[in-house]
HTML snippet that shows the backbone in 3Dmol.js (N, CA, C, O; Angstrom):
<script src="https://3Dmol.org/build/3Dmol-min.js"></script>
<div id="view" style="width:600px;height:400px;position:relative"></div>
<script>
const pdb = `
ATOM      1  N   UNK A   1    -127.892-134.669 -87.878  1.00  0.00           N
ATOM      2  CA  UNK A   1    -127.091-134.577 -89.080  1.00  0.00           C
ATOM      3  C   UNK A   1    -127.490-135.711 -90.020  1.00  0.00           C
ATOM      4  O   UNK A   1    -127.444-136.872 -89.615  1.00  0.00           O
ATOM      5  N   UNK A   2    -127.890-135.408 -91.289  1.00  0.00           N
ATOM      6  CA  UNK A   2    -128.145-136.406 -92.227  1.00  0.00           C
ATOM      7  C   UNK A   2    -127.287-137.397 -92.558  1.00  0.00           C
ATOM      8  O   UNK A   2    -126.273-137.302 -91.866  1.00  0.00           O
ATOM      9  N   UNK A   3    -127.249-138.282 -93.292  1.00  0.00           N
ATOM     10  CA  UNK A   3    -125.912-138.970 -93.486  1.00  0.00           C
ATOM     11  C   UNK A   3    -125.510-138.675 -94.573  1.00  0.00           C
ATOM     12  O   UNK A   3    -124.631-139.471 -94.902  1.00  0.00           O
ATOM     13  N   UNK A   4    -125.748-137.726 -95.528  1.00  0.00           N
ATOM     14  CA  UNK A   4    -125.191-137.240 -96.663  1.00  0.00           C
ATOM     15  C   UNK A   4    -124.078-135.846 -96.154  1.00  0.00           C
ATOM     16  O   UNK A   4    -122.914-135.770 -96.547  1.00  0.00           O
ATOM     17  N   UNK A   5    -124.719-134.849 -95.241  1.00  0.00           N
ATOM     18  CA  UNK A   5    -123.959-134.217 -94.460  1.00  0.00           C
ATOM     19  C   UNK A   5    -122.876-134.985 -93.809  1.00  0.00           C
ATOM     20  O   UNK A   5    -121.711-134.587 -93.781  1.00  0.00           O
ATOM     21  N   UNK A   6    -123.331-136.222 -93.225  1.00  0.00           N
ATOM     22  CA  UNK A   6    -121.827-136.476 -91.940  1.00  0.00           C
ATOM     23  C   UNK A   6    -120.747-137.154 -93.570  1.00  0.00           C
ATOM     24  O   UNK A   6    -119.542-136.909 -93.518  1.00  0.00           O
ATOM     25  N   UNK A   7    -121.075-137.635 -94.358  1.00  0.00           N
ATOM     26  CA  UNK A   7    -120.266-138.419 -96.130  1.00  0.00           C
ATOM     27  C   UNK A   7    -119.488-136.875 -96.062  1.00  0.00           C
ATOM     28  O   UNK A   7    -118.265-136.827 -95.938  1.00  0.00           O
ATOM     29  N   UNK A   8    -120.109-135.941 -96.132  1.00  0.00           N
ATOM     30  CA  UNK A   8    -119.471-134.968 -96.910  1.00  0.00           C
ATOM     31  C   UNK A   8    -118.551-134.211 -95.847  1.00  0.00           C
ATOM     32  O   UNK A   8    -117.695-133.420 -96.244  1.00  0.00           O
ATOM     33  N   UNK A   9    -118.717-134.435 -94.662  1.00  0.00           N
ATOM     34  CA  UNK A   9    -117.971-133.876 -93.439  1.00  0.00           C
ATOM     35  C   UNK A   9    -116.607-134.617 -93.515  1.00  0.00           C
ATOM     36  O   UNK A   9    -115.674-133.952 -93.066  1.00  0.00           O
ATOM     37  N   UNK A  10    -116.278-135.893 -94.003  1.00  0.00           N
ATOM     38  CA  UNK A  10    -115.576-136.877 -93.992  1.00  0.00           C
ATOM     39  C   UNK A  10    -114.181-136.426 -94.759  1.00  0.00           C
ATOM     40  O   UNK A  10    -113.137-137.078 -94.762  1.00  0.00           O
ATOM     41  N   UNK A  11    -114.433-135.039 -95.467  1.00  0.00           N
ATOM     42  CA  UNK A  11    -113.253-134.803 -96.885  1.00  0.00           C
ATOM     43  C   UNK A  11    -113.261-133.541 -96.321  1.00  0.00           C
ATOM     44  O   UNK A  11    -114.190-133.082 -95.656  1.00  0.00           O
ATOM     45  N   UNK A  12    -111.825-132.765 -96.689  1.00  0.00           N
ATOM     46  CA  UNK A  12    -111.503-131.251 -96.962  1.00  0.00           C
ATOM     47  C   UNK A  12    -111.067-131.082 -97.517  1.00  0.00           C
ATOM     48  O   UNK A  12    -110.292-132.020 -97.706  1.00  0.00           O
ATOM     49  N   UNK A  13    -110.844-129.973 -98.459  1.00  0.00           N
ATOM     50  CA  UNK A  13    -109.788-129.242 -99.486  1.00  0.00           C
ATOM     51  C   UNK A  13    -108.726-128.984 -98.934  1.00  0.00           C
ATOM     52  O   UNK A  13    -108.605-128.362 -97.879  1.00  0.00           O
ATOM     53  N   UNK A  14    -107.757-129.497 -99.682  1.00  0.00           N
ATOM     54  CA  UNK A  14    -106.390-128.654 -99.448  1.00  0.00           C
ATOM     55  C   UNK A  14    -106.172-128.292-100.833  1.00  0.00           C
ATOM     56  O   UNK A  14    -106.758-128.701-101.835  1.00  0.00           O
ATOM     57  N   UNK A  15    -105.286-127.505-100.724  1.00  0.00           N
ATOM     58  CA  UNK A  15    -104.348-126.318-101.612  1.00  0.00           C
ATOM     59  C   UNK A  15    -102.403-126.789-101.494  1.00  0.00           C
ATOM     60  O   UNK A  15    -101.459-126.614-100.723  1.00  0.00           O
ATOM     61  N   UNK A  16    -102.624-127.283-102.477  1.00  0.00           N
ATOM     62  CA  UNK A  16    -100.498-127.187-102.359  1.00  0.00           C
ATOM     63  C   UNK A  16    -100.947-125.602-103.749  1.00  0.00           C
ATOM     64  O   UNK A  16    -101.451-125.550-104.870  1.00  0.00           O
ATOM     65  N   UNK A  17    -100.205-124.295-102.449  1.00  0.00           N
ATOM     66  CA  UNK A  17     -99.358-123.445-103.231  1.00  0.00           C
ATOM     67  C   UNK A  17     -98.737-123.589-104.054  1.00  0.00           C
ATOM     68  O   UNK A  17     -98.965-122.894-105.044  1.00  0.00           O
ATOM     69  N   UNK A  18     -97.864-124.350-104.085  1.00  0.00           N
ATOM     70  CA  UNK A  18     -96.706-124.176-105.461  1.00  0.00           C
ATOM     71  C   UNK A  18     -97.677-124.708-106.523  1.00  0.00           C
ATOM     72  O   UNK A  18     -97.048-124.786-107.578  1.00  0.00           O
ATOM     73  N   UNK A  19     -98.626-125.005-106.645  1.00  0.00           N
ATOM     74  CA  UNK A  19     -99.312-125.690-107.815  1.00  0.00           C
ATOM     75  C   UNK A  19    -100.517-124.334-108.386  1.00  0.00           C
ATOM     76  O   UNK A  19    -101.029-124.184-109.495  1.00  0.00           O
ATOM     77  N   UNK A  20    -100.648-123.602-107.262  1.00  0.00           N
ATOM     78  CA  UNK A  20    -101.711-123.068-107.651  1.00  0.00           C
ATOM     79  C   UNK A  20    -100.835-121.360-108.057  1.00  0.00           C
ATOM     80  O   UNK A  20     -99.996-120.639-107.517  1.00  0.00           O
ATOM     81  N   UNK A  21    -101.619-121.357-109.247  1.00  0.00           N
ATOM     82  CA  UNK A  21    -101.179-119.490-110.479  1.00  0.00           C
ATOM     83  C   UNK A  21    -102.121-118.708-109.863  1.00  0.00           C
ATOM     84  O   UNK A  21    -102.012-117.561-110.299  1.00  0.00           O
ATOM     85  N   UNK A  22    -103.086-118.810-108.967  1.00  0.00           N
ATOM     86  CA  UNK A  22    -104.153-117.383-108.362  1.00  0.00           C
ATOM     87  C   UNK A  22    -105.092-117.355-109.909  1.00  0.00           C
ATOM     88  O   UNK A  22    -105.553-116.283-110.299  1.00  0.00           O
ATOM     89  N   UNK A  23    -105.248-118.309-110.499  1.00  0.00           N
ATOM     90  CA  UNK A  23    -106.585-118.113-111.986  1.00  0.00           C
ATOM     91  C   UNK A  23    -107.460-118.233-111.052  1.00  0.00           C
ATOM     92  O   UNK A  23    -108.382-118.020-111.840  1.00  0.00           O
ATOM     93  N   UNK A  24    -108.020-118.391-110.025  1.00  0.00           N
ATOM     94  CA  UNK A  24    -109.223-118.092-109.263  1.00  0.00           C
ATOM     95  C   UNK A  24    -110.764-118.814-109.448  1.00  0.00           C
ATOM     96  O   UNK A  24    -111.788-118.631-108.789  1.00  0.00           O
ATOM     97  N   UNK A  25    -110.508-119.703-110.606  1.00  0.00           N
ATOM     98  CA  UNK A  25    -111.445-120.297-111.356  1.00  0.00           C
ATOM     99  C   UNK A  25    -112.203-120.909-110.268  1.00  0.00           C
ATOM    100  O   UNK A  25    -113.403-121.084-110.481  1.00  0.00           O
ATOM    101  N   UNK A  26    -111.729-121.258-109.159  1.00  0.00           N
ATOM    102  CA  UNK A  26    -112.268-122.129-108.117  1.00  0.00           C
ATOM    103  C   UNK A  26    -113.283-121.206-107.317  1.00  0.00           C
ATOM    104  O   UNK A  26    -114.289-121.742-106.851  1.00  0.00           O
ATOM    105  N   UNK A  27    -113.144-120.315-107.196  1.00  0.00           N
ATOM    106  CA  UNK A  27    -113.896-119.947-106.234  1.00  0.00           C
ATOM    107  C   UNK A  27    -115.560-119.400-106.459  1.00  0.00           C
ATOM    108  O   UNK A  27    -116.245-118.918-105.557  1.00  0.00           O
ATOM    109  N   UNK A  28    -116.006-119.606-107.882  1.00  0.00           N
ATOM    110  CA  UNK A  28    -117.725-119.564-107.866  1.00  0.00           C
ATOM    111  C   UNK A  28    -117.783-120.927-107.958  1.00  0.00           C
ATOM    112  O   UNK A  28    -118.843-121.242-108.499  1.00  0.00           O
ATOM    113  N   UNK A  29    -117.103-121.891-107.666  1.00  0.00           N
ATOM    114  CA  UNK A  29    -117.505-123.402-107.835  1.00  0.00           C
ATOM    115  C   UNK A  29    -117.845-123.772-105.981  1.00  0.00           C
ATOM    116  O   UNK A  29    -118.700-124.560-105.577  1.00  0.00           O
ATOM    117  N   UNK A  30    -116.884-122.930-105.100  1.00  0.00           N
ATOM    118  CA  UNK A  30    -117.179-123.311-103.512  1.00  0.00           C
ATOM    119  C   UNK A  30    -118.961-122.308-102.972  1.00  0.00           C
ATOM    120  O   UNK A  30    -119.244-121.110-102.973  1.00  0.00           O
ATOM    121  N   UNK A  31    -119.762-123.567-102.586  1.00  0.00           N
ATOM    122  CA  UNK A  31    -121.083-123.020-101.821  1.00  0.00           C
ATOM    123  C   UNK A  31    -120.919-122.783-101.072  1.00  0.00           C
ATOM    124  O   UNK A  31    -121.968-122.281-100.669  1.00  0.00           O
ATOM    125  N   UNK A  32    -119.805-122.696 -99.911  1.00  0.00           N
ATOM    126  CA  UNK A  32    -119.605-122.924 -98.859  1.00  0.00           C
ATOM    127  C   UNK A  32    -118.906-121.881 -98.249  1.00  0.00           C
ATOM    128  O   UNK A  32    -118.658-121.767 -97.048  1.00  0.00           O
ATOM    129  N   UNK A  33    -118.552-120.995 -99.323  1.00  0.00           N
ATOM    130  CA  UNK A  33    -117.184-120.010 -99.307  1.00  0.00           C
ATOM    131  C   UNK A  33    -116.081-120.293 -98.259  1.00  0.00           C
ATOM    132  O   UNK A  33    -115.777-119.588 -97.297  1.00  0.00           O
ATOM    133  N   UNK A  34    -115.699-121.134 -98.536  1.00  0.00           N
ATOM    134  CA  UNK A  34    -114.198-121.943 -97.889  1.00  0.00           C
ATOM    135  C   UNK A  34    -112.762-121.762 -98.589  1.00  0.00           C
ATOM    136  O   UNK A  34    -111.595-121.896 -98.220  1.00  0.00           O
ATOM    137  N   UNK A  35    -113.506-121.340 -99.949  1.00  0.00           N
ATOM    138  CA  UNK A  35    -112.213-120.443-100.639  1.00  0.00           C
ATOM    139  C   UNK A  35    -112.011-119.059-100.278  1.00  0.00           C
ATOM    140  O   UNK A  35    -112.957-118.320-100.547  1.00  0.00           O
ATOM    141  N   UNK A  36    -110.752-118.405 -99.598  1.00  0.00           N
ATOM    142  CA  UNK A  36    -110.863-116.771 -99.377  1.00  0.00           C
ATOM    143  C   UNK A  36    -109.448-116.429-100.718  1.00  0.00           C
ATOM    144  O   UNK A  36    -108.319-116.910-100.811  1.00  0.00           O
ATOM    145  N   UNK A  37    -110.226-115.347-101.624  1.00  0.00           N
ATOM    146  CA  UNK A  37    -109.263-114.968-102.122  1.00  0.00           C
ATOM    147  C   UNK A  37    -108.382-113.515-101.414  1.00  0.00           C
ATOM    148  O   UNK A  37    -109.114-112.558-101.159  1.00  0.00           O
ATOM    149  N   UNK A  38    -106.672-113.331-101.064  1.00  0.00           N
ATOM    150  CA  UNK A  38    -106.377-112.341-100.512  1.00  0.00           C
ATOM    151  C   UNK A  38    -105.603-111.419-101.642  1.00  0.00           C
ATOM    152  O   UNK A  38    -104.545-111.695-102.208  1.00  0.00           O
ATOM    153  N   UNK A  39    -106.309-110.413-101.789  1.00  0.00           N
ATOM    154  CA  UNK A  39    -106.188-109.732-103.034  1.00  0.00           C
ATOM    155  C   UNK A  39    -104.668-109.326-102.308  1.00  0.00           C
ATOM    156  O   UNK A  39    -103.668-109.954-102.659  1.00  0.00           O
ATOM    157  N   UNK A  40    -104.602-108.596-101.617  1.00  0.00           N
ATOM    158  CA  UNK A  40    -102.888-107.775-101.070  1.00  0.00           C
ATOM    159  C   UNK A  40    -101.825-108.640-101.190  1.00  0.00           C
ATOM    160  O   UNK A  40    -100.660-108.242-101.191  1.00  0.00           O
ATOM    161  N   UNK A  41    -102.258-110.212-101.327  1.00  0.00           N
ATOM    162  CA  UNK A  41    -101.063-110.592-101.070  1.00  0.00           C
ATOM    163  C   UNK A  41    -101.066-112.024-102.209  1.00  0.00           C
ATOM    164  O   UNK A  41    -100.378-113.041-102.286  1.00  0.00           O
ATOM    165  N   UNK A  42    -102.243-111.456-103.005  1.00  0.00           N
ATOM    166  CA  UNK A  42    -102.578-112.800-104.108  1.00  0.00           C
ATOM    167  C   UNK A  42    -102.343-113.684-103.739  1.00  0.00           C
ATOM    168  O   UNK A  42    -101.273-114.195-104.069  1.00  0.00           O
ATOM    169  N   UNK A  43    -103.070-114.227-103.006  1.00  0.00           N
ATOM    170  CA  UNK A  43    -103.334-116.061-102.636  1.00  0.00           C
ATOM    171  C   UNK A  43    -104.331-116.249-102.378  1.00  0.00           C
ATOM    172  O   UNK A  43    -105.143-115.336-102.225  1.00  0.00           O
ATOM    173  N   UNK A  44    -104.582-117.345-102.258  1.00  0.00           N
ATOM    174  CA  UNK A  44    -106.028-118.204-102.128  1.00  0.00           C
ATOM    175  C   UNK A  44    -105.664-119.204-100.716  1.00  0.00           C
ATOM    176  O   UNK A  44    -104.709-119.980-100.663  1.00  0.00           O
ATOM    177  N   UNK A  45    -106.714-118.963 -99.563  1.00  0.00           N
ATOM    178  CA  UNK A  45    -106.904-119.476 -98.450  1.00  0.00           C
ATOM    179  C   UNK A  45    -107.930-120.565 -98.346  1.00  0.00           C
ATOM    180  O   UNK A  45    -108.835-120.345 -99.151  1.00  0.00           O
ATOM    181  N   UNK A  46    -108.087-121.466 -97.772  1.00  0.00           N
ATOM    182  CA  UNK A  46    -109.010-122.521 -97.817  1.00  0.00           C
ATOM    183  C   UNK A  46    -109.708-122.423 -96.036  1.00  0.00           C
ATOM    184  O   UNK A  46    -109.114-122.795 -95.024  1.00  0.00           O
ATOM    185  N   UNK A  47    -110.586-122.038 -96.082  1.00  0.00           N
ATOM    186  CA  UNK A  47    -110.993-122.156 -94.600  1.00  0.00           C
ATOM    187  C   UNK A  47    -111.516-123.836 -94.288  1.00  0.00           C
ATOM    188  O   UNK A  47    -112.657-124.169 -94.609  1.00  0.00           O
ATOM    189  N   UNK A  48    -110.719-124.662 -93.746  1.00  0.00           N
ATOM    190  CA  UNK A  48    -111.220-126.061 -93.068  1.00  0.00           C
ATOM    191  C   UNK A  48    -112.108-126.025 -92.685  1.00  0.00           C
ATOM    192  O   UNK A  48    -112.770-126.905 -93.235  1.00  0.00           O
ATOM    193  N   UNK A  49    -112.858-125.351 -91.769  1.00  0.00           N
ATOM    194  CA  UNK A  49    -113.812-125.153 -91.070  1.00  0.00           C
ATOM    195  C   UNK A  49    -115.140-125.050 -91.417  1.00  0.00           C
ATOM    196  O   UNK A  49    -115.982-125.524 -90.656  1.00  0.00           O
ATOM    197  N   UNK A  50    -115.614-124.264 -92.900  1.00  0.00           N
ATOM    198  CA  UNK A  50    -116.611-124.142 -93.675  1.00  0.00           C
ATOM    199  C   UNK A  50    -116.329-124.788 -94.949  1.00  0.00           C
ATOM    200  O   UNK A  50    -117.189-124.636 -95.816  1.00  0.00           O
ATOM    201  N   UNK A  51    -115.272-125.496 -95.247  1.00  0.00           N
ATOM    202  CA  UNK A  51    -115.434-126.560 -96.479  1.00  0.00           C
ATOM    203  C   UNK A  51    -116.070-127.984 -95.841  1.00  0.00           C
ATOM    204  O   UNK A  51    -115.670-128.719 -94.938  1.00  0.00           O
ATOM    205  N   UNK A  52    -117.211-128.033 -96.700  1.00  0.00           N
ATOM    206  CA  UNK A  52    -118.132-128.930 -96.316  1.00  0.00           C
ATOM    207  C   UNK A  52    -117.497-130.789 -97.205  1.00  0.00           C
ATOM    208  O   UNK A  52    -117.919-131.936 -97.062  1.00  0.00           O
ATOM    209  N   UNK A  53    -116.483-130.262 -97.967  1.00  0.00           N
ATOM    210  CA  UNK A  53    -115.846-131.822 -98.565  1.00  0.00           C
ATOM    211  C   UNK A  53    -116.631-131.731-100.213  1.00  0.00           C
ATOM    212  O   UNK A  53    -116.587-132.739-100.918  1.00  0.00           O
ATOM    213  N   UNK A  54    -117.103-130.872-100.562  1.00  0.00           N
ATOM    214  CA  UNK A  54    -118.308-131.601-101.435  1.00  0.00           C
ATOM    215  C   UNK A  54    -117.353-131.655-103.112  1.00  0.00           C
ATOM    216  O   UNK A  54    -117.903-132.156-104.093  1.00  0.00           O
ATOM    217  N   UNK A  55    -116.204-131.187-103.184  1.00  0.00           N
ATOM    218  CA  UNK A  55    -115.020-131.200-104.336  1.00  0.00           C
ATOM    219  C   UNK A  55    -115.252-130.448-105.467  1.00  0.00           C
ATOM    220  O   UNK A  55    -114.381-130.462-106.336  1.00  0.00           O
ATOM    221  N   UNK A  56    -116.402-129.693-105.658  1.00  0.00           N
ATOM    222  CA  UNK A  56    -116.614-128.995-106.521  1.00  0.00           C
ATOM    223  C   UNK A  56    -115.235-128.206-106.829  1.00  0.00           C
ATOM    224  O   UNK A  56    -114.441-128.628-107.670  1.00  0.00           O
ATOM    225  N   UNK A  57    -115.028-127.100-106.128  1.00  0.00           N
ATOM    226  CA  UNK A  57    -113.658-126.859-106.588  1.00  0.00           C
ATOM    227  C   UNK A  57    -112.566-127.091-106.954  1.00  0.00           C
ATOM    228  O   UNK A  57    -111.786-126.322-107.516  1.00  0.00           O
ATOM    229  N   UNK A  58    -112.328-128.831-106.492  1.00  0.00           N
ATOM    230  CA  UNK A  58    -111.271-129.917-107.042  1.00  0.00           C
ATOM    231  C   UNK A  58    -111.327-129.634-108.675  1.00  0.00           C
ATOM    232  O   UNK A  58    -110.354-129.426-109.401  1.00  0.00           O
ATOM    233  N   UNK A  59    -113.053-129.693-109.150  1.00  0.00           N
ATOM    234  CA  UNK A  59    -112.620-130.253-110.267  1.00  0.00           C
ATOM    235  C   UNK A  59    -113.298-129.087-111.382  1.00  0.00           C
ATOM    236  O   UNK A  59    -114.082-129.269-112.314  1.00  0.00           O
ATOM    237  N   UNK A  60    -112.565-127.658-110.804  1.00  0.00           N
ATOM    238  CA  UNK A  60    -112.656-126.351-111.552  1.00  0.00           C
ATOM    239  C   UNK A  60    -111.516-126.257-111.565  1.00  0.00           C
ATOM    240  O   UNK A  60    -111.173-126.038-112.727  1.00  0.00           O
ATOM    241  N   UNK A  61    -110.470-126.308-110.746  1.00  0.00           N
ATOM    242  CA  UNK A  61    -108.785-126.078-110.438  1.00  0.00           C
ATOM    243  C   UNK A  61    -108.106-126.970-112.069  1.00  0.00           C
ATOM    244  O   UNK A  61    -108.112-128.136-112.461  1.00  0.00           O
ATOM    245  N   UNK A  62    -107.685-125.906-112.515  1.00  0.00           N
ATOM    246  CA  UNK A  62    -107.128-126.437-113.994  1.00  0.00           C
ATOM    247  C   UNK A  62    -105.417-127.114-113.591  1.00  0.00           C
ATOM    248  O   UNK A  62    -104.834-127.909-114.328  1.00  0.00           O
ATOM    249  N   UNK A  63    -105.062-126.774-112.765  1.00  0.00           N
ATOM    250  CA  UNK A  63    -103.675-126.712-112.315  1.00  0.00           C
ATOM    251  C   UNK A  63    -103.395-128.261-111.027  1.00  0.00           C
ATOM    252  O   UNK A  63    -102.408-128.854-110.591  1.00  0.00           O
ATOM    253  N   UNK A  64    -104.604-128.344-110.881  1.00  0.00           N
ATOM    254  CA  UNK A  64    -104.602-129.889-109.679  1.00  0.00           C
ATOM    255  C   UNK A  64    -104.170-129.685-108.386  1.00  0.00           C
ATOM    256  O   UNK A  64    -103.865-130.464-107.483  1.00  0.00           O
ATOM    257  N   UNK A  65    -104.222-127.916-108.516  1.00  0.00           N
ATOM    258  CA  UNK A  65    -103.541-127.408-106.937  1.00  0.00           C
ATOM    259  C   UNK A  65    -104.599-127.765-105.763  1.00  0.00           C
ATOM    260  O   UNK A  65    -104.383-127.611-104.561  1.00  0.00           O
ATOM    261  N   UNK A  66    -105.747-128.255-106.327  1.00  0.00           N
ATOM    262  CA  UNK A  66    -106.791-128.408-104.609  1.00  0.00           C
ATOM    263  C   UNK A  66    -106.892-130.222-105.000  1.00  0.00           C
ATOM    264  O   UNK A  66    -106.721-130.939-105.986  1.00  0.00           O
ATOM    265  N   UNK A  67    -107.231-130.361-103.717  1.00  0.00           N
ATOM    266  CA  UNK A  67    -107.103-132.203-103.610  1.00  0.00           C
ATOM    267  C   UNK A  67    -108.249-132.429-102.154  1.00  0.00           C
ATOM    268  O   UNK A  67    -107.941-132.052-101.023  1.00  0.00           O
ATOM    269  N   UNK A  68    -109.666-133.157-102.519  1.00  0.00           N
ATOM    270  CA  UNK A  68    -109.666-133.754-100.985  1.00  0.00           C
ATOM    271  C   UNK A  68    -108.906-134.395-100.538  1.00  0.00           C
ATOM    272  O   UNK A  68    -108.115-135.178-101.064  1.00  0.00           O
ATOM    273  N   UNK A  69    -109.112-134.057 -99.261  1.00  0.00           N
ATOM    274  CA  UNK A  69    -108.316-135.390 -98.491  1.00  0.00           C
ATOM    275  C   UNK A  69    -109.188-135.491 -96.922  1.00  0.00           C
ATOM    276  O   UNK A  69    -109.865-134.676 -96.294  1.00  0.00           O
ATOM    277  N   UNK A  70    -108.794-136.872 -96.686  1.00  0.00           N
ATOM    278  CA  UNK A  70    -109.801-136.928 -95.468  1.00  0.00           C
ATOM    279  C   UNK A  70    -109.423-136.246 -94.326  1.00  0.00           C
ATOM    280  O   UNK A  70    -108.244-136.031 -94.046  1.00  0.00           O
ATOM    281  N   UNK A  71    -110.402-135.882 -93.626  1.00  0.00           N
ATOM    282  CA  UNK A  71    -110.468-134.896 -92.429  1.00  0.00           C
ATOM    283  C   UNK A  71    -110.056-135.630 -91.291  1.00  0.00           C
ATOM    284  O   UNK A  71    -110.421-136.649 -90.704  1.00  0.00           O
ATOM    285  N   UNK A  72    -108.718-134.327 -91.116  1.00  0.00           N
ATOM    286  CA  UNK A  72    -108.336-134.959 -89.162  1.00  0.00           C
ATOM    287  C   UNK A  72    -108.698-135.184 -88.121  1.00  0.00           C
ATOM    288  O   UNK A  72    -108.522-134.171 -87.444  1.00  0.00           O
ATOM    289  N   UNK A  73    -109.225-136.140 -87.420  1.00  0.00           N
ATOM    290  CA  UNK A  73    -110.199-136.277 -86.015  1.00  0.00           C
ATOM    291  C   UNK A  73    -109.540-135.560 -84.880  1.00  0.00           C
ATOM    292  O   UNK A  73    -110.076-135.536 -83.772  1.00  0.00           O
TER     293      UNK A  73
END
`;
const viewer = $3Dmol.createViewer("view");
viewer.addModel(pdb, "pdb");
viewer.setStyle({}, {cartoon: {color: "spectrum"}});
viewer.zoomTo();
viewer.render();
</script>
C-alpha cells in the first residue's frame, strides 16, 4: 500500500440525513462509488467500505450534509 493510499484510508464520509435534500450533486464527484443513490426510497447511502476518504464529494454537497471524519479502527 502506498502511503498516499494508507493518508487517504485514514478519512470516511459520513452523511447527517437531516442535512441532506437528495440534489444528488455528490455523486459524479465519488470515484469510488461509495455514494448509492436509492431511488424507491430517495436517499443517499454511503458505503464505508469503498469510500477511499479522498472528500471530493464533501466539497460538491451544497447543503454540508457529507463531512470526513476519521475512520474507526
Amino acid at each position: 500500500m502506498t502511503a498516499a493510499l494508507a493518508t487517504e484510508r485514514t478519512w470516511v464520509v459520513e452523511l447527517d440525513d437531516a442535512r441532506c435534500s437528495g440534489c444528488r450533486l455528490c455523486l459524479p464527484a465519488c470515484g469510488s462509488s461509495a455514494l448509492l443513490w436509492v431511488r424507491s426510497d430517495a436517499v443517499l447511502l454511503v458505503d464505508s467500505w469503498a469510500c477511499d476518504g479522498c472528500g471530493s464529494c464533501v466539497t460538491r454537497c451544497p447543503e454540508d450534509a457529507l463531512a470526513l471524519r476519521r475512520r474507526r479502527r
